[in-house]
C-alpha positions, 0 to 999 in steps of 0.5 A: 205400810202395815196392814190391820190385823185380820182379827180386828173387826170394822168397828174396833178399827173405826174407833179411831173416828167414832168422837168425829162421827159423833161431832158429825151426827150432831152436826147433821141434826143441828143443821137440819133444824128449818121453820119448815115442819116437813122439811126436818120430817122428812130430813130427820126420817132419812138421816135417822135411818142409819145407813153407812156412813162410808164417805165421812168415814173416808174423809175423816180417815183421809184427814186423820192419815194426812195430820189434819184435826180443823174443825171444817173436817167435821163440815165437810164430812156433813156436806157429803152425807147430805149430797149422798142423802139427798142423791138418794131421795131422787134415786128413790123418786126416779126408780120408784123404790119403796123399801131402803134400809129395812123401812119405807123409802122417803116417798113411799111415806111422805110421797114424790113431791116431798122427796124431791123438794127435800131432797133439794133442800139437802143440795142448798144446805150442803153448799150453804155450809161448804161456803162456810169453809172459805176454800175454792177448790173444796167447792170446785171439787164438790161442785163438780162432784155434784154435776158428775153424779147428776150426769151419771144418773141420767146415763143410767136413766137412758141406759134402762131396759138397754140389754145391749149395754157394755161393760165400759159404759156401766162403768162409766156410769157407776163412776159417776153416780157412785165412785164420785162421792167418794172420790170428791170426799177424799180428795177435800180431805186432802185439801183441808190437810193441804197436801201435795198433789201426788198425795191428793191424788193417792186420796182420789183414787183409794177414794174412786177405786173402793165407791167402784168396788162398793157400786158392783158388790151391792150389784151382785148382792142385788142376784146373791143377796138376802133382802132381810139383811139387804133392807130393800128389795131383791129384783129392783134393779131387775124390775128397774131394767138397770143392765149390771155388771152380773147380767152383762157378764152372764149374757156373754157367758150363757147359753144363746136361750139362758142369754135370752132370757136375760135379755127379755128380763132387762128389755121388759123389767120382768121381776117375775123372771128373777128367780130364773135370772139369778139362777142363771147368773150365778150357774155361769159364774157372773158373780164370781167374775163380778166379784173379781172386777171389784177385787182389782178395783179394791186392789189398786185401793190398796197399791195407791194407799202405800202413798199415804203415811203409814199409821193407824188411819190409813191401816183402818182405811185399808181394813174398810176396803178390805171389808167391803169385799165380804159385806152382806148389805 
């Protein structure tokens, strides 16, 4: 396999789906439309505020790699976008967050209730319309997918203000909050293609290994990051008590009291201390081994990506593992 050149930018290497995108947003707004007003107030703030996009891309490029041009891979490229935006709405909730892509988060302007109920309605839309696909193992997979992503949250959940929390278990938990989705999104991709099984499988895990990689750049971007570029605020994980993968290195890394300090931040979701946390995850080199962890799970991305069928698709889903590495939001 080829891989992309390093000159071609993210955006010239996703032409490649730019009319499938398009046919997906159109989608998602069409879809959205509901007798409720506040249902498509709140639907349409959160969609229209942008946002990656990352796990259509992956399946529109999983089904592009494998030869599969069905209309159901614009549907289930619109489902996933709405599990994703709706596990948003209730991670917002749940953490009390006020700021998400440079704008106020969905609760903080139309408040909690709405959020959550919102946020359910994404949930029921999504399975209304995988329905319409009329595969079983697309809604197995997303099903499970779903049950997955909701356990996972309740890990991290009971993980919060948990200083003691090791490295196993913080990957257990954004394996499944996060690398599922992109997991699941893969692997319907090769479903629709139907492709055998050591090739939906080569989908799953290209699809596990970037969502891991994706979860711990955007935890050291939270101690390394700018927040005008981020869009949200730096420290919320702090202020969260969520114990990531920078702290657990740096508190395995530090000095007994820089360690310390650490700890009394997590235990007590002390934002006040973020300066001299961050300082000190970055002076034990805990970004740098962060950092390297998201690496290795970029680099079996790219060993499972070999599997697939060598041509532009897969040269651009290489290129977008690529580039998560050095992404600044």
């Amino acid at each position: 396999m080829t891989e992309p050149s390093p000159t071609t930018s993210p955006s010239q290497a996703l032409s490649l789906i730019a009319a499938d995108m398009q046919g997906v947003d159109a989608l998602i707004a069409q879809r959205l439309s509901t007798s409720v007003p506040l249902v498509g107030d709140v639907s349409q703030y959160i969609i229209a505020a942008g946002g990656k996009r990352l796990r259509p891309q992956l399946l529109l490029l999983c089904c592009g790699a494998l030869g599969y041009t069905g209309t159901h891979r614009l549907t289930m490229a619109a489902v996933v976008e709405f599990i994703h935006t709706a596990t948003l709405l209730h991670d917002d909730v749940v953490d009390d967050s006020t700021l998400r892509r440079g704008l106020p988060t969905a609760n903080a302007r139309f408040g909690n209730p709405a959020s959550v109920l919102i946020g359910d309605f994404l949930y029921s839309r999504a399975f209304q319309m995988m329905v319409q696909v009329q595969e079983m193992r697309i809604m197995q997979v997303l099903a499970d997918a779903t049950n997955v992503i909701a356990e996972g949250e309740v890990l991290q959940l009971m993980n919060m203000h948990n200083a003691d929390l090791s490295e196993a278990d913080y990957l257990q938990v954004i394996r499944s909050k996060t690398s599922k989705l992109f997991e699941a999104s893969a692997q319907v991709a090769a479903i629709l293609s139907k492709a055998t099984p050591a090739v939906e499988s080569a989908c799953a895990t290209f699809g596990q290994a970037l969502g891991t990689a994706f979860q711990v750049i955007d935890d050291v971007l939270d101690y390394a990051g700018d927040a005008s570029v981020l869009g949200k605020n730096l420290g919320d994980d702090l202020r969260e008590g969520k114990c990531t993968l920078p702290l657990i290195t740096a508190m395995q890394l530090a000095p007994p009291e820089d360690a310390a300090t650490i700890r009394n931040a997590i235990e007590k979701g002390d934002v006040d201390a973020l300066e001299a946390v961050a300082s000190i995850v970055k002076r034990t080199g805990a970004l740098d081994a962060a950092m390297r962890s998201a690496q290795s799970e970029i680099s079996r991305a790219l060993g499972v990506a070999k599997h697939l069928p060598a041509g532009p698709y897969v040269d651009c889903m290489v290129q977008l593992a690529q580039q998560s590495l050095v992404r600044n939001n």
